[in-house]
Backbone as CSV, one residue per row, in Angstrom:
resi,resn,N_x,N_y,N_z,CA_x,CA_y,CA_z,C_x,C_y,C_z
1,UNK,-111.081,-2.955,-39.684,-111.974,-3.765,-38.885,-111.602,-3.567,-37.418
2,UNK,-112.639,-3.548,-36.642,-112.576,-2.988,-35.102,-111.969,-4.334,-34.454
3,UNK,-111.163,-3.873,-33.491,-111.055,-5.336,-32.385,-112.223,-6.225,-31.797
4,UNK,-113.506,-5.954,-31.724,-114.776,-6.999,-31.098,-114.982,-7.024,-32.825
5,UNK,-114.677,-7.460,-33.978,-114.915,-7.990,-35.399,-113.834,-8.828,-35.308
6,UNK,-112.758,-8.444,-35.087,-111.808,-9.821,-34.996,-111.992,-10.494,-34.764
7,UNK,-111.945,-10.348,-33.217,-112.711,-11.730,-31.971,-113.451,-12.096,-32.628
8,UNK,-114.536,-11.565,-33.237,-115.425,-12.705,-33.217,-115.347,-13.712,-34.399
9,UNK,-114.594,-13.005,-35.814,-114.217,-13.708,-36.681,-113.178,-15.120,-36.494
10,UNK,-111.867,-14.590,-35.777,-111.244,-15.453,-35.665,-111.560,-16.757,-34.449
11,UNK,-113.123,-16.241,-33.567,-113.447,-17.592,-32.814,-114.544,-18.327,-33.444
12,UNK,-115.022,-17.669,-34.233,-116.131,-18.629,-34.575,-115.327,-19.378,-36.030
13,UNK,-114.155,-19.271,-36.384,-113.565,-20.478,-37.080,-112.743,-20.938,-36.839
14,UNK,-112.205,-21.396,-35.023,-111.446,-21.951,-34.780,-111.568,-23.205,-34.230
15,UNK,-113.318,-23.774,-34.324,-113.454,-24.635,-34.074,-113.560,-25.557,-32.849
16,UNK,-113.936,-24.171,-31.601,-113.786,-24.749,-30.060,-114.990,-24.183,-29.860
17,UNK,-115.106,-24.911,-28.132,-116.228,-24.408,-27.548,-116.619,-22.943,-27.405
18,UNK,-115.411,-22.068,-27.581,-115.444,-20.601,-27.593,-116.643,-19.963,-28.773
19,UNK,-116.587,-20.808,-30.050,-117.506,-20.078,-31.285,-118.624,-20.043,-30.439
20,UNK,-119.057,-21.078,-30.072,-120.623,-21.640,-29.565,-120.666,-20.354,-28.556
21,UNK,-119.847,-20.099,-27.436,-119.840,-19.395,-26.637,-120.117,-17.571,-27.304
22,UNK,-119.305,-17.545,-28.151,-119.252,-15.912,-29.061,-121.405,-16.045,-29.742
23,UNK,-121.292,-16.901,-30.596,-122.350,-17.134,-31.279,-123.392,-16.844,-30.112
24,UNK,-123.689,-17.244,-28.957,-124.699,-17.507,-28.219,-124.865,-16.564,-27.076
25,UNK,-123.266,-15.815,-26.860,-123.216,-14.171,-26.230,-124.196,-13.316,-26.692
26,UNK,-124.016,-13.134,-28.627,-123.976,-12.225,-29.466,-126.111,-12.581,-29.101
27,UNK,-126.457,-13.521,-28.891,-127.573,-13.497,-29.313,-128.646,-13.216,-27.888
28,UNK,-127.800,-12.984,-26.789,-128.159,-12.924,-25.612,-128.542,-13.217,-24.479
29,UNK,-127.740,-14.575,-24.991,-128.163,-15.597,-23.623,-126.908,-15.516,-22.767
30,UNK,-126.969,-15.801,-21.290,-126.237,-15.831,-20.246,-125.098,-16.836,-20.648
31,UNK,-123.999,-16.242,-19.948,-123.112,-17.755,-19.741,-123.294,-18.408,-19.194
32,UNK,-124.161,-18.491,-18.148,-124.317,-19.376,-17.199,-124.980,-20.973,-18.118
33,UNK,-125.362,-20.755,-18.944,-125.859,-21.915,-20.099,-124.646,-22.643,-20.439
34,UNK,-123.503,-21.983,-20.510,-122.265,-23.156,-21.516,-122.748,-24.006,-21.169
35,UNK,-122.260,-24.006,-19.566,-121.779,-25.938,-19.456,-123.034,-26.403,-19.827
36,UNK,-124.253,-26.300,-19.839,-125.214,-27.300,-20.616,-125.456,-27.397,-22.207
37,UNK,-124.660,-26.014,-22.531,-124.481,-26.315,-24.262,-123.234,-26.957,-24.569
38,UNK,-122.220,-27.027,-23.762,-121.146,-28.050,-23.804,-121.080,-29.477,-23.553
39,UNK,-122.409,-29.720,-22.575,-122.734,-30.911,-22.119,-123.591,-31.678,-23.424
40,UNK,-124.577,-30.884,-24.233,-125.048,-31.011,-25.087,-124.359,-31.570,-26.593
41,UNK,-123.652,-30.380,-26.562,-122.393,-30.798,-28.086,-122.142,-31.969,-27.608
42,UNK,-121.306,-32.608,-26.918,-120.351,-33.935,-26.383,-121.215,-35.078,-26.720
43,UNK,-122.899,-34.703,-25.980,-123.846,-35.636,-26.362,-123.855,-35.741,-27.929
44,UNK,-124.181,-34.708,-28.594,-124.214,-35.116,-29.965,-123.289,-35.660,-30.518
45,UNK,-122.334,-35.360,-29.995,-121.360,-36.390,-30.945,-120.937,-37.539,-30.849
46,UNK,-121.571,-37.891,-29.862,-121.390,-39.460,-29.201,-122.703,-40.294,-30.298
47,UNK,-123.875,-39.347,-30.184,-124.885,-39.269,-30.933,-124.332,-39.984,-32.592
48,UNK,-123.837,-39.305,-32.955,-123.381,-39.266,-34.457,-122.468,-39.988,-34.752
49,UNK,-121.533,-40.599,-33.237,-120.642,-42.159,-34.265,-121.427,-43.053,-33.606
50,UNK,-122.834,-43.336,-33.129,-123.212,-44.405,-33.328,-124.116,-44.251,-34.683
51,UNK,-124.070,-43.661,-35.405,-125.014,-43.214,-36.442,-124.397,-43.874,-37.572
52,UNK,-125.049,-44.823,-38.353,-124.548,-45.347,-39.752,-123.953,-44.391,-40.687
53,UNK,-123.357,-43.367,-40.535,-122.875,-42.701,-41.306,-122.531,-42.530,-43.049
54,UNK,-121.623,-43.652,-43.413,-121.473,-43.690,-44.371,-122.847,-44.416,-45.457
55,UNK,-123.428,-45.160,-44.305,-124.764,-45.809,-45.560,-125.855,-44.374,-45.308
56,UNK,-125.933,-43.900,-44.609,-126.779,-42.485,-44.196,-125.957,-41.162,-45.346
57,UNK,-125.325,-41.359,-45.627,-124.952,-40.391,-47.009,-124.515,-41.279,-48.148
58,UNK,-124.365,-42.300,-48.509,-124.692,-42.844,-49.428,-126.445,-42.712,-49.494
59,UNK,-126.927,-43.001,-48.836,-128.314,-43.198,-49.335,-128.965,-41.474,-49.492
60,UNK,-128.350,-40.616,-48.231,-129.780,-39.104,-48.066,-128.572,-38.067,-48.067
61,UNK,-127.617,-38.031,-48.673,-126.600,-37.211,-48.508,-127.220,-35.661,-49.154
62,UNK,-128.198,-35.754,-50.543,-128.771,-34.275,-50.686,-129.790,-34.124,-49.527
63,UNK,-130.434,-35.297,-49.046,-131.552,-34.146,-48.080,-130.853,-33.626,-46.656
64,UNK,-129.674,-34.767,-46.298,-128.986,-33.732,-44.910,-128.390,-32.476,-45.346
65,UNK,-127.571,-32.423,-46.513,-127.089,-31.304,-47.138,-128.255,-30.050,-46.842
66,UNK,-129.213,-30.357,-47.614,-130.886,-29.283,-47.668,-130.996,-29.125,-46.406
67,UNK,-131.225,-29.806,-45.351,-131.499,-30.102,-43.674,-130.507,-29.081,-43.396
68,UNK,-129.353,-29.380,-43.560,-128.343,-28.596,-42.634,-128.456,-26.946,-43.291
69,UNK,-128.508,-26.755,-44.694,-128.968,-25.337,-45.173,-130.086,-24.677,-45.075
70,UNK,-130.726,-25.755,-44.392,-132.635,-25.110,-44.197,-132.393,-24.006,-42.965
71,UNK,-131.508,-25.255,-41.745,-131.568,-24.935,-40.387,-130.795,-23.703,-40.485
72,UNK,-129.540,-23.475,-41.599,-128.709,-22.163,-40.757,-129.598,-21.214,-41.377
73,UNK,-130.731,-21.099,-42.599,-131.711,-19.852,-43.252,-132.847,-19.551,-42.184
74,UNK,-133.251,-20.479,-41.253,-134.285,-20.360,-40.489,-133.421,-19.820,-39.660
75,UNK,-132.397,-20.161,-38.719,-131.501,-19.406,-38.073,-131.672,-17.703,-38.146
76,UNK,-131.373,-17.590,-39.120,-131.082,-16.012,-39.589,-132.410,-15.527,-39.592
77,UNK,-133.600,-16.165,-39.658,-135.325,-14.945,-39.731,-135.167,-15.134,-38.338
78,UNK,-135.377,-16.933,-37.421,-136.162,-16.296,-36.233,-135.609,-15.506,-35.235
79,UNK,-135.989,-15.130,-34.223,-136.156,-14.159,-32.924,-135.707,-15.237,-31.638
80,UNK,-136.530,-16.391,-31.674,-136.189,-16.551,-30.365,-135.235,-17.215,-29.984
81,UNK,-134.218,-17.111,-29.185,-133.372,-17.642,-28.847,-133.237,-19.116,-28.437
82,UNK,-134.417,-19.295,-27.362,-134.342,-21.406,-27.891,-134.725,-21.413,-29.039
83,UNK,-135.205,-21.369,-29.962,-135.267,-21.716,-31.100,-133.843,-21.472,-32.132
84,UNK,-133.200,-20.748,-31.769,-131.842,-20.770,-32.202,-131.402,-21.694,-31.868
85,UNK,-131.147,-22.090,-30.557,-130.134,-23.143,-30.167,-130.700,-24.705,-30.411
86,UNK,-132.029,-24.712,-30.755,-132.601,-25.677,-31.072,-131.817,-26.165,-32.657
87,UNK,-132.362,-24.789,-33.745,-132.013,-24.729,-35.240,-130.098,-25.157,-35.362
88,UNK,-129.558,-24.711,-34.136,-128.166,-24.669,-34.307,-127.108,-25.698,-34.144
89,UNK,-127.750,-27.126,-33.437,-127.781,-28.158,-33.277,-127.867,-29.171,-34.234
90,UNK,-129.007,-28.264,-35.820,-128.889,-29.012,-36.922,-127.936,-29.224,-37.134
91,UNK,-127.315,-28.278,-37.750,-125.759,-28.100,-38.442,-124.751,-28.596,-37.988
92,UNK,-124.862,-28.536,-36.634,-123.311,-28.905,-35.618,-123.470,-30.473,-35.486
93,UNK,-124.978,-31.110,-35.707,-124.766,-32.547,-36.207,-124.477,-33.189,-37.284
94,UNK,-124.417,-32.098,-38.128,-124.523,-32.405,-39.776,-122.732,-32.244,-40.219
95,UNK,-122.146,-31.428,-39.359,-120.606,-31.117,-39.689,-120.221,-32.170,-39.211
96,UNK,-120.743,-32.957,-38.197,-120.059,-33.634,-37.240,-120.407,-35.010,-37.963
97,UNK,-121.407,-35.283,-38.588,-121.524,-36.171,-39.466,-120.216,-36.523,-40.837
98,UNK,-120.002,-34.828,-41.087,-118.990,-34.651,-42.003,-117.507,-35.032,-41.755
99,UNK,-117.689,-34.629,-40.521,-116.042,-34.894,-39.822,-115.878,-36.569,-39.840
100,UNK,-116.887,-37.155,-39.470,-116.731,-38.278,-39.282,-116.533,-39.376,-40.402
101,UNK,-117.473,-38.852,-41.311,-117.320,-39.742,-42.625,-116.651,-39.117,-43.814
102,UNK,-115.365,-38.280,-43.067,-114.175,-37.916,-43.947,-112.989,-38.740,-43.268
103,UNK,-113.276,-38.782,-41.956,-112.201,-39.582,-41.129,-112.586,-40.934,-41.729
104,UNK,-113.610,-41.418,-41.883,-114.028,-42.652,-42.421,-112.936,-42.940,-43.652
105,UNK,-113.270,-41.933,-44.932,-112.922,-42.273,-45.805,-111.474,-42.281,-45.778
106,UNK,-110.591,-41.366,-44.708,-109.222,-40.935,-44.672,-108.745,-42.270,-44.139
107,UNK,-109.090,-42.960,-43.345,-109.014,-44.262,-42.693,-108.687,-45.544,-43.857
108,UNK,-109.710,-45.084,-44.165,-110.066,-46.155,-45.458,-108.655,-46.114,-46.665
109,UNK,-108.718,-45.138,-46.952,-107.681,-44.666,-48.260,-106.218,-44.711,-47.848
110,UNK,-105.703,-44.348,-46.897,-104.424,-44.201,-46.251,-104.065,-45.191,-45.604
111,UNK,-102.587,-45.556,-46.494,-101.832,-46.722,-46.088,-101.237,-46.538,-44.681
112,UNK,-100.360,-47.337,-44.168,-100.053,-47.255,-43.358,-98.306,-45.980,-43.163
113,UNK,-97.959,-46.793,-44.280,-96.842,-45.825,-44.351,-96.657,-44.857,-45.012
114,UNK,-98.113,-43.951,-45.572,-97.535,-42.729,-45.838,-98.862,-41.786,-44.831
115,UNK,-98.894,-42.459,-43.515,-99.897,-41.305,-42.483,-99.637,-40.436,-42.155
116,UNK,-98.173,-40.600,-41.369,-97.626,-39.074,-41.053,-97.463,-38.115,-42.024
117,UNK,-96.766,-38.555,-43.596,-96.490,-37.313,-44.637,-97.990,-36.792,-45.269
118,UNK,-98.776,-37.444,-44.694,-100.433,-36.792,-45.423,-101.046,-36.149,-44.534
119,UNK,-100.861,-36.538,-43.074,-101.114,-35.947,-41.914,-100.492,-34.530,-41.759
120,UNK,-99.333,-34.422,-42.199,-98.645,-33.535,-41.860,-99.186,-32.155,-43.525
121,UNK,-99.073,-32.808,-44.420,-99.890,-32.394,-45.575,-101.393,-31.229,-45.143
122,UNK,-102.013,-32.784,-44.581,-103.555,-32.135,-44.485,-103.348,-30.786,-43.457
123,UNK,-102.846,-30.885,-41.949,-102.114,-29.633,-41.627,-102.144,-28.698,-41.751
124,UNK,-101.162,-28.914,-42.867,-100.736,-27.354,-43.687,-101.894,-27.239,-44.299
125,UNK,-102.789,-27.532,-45.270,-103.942,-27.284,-46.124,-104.388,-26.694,-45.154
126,UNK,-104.982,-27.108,-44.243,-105.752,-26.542,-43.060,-105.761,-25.459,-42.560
127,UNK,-104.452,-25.155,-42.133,-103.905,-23.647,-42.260,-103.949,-22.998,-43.188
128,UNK,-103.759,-23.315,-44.105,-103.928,-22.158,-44.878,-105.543,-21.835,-46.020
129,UNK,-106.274,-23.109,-45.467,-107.635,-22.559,-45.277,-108.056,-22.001,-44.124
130,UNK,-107.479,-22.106,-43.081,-107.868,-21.219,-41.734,-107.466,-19.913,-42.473
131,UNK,-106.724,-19.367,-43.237,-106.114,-18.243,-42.783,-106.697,-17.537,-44.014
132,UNK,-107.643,-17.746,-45.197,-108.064,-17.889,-46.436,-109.870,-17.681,-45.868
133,UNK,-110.338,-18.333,-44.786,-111.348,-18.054,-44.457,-111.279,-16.787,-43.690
134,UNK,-110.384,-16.683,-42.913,-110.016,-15.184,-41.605,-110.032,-14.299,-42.693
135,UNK,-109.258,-14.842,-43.691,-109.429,-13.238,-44.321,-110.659,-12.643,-45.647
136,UNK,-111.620,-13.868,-46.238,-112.723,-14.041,-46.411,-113.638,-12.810,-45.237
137,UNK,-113.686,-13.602,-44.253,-114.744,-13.383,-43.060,-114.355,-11.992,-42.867
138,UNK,-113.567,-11.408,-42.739,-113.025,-10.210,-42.265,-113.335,-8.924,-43.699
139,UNK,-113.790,-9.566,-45.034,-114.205,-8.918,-45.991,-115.861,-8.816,-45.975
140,UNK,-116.494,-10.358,-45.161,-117.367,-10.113,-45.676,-117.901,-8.988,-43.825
141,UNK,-117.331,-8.740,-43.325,-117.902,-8.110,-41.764,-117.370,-6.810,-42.024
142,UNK,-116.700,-6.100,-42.989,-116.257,-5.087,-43.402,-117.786,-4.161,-44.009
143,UNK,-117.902,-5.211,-44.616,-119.107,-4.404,-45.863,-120.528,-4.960,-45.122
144,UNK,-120.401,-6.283,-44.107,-121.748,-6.556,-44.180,-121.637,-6.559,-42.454
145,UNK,-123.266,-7.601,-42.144,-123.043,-7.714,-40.293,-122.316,-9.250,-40.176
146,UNK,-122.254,-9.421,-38.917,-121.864,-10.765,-38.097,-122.886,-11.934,-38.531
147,UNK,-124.291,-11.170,-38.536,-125.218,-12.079,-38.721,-125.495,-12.525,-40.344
148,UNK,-125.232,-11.751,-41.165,-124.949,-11.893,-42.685,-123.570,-13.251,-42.516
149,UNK,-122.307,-13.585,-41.720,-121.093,-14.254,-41.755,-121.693,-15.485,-41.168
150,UNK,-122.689,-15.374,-40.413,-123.452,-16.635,-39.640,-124.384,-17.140,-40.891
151,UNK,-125.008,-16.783,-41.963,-125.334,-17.164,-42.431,-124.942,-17.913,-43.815
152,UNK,-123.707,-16.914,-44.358,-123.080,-17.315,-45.367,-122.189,-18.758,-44.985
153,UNK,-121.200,-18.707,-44.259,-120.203,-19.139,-43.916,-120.762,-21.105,-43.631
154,UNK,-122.060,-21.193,-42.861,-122.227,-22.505,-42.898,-122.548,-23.436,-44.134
155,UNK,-123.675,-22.104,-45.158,-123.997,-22.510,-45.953,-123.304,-22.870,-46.971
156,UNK,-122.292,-22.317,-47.128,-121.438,-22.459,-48.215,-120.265,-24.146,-47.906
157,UNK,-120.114,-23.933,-46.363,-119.044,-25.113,-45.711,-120.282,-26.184,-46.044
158,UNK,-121.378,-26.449,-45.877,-122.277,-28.057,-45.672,-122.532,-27.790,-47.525
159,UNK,-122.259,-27.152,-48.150,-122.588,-27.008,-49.743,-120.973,-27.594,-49.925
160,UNK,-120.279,-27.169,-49.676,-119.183,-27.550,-49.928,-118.686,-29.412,-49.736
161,UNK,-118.656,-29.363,-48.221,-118.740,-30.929,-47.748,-119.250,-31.433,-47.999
162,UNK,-120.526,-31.752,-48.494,-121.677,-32.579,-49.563,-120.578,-32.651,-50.928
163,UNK,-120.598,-31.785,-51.634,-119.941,-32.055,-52.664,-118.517,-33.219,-52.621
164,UNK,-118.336,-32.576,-52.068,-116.502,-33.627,-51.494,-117.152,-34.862,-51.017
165,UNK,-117.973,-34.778,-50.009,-118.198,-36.024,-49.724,-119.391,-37.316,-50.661
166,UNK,-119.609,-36.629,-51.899,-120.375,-36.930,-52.780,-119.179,-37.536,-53.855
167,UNK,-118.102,-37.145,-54.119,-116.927,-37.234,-54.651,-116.328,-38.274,-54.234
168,UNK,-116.010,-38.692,-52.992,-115.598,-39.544,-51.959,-115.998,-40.763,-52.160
169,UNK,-117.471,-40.551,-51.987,-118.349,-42.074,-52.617,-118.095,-42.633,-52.888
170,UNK,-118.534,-41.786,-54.171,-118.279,-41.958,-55.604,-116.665,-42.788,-55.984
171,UNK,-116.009,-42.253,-55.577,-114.483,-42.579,-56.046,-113.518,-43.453,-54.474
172,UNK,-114.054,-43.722,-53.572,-113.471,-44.223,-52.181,-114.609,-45.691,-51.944
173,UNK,-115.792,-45.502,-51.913,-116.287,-46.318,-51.219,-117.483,-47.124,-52.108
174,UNK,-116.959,-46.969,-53.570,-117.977,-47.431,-54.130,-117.935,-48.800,-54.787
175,UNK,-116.870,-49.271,-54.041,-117.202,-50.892,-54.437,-116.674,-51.412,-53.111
176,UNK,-117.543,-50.728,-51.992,-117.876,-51.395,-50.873,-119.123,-51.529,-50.729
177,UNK,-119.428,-53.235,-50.801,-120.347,-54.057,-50.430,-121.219,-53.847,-49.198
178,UNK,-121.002,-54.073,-48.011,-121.387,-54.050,-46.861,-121.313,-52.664,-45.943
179,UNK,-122.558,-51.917,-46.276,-122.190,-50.413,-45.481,-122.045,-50.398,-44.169
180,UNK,-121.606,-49.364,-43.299,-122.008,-49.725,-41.847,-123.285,-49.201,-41.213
């Protein structure tokens, strides 16, 4: 694998403003855009913890799941570039939904005195799904394109996080009364 396949593998799963930046190079828009697609992300996520979260996937958790897999398949046909960054906004609200109502449930479940040894736990898992996806991604940009890894890679993560967080529910929050 060439050095510009690295880069781009190892930024678009590291989870910073850099992916957005690689992702939105590759498709040909100026840099001169970050700071308003950075200004944008920040908004959304301010967006999404005022958002009922946990009663919003208790109640529609398959149709955001579908929502967030619609947006990254439309992603991959169209052409125009606002319309990318429009479609790309689905997802990055829909993870961010995810992030949030896993922190929810991690909140919820975790005592006080065993945070640091689960903290330190989750961590390591982390890593070594970082390093399990790098080398995933780097198989599938071998045999296929960048834009084939843009498409697989979300779909499979919001297929994935639905499930877990369908699990979660189910087994964390289901004899809570009063949603938020």
């Amino acid at each position: 694998m060439d050095h510009y396949s690295f880069r781009h593998v190892t930024n678009v799963y590291t989870n910073s403003f850099s992916d957005v930046a690689i992702i939105f190079l590759d498709l040909g828009h100026s840099d001169q855009i970050f700071l308003g697609l950075y200004l944008l992300f920040q908004v959304l996520t301010i967006v999404v913890y005022k958002i009922p979260v946990l009663k919003w996937f208790t109640k529609y958790l398959p149709i955001i799941s579908v929502l967030g897999i619609v947006s990254v398949i439309v992603m991959y046909f169209i052409t125009n570039k606002w319309a990318i960054v429009l479609f790309y906004c689905i997802p990055v609200v829909i993870v961010f939904m995810f992030k949030y109502f896993l922190d929810l449930a991690y909140n919820t479940k975790v005592k006080e005195d065993n945070i640091s040894a689960l903290t330190s736990l989750i961590s390591t898992i982390m890593r070594g799904f970082g390093a399990a996806t790098l080398l995933v991604a780097s198989v599938i940009i071998k045999f296929f394109t960048l834009k084939i890894l843009y498409l697989i890679f979300p779909i499979i993560s919001i297929g994935a996080a639905a499930l877990l967080s369908r699990k979660i529910i189910k087994s964390v929050f289901h004899n809570i009364s009063k949603v938020r």
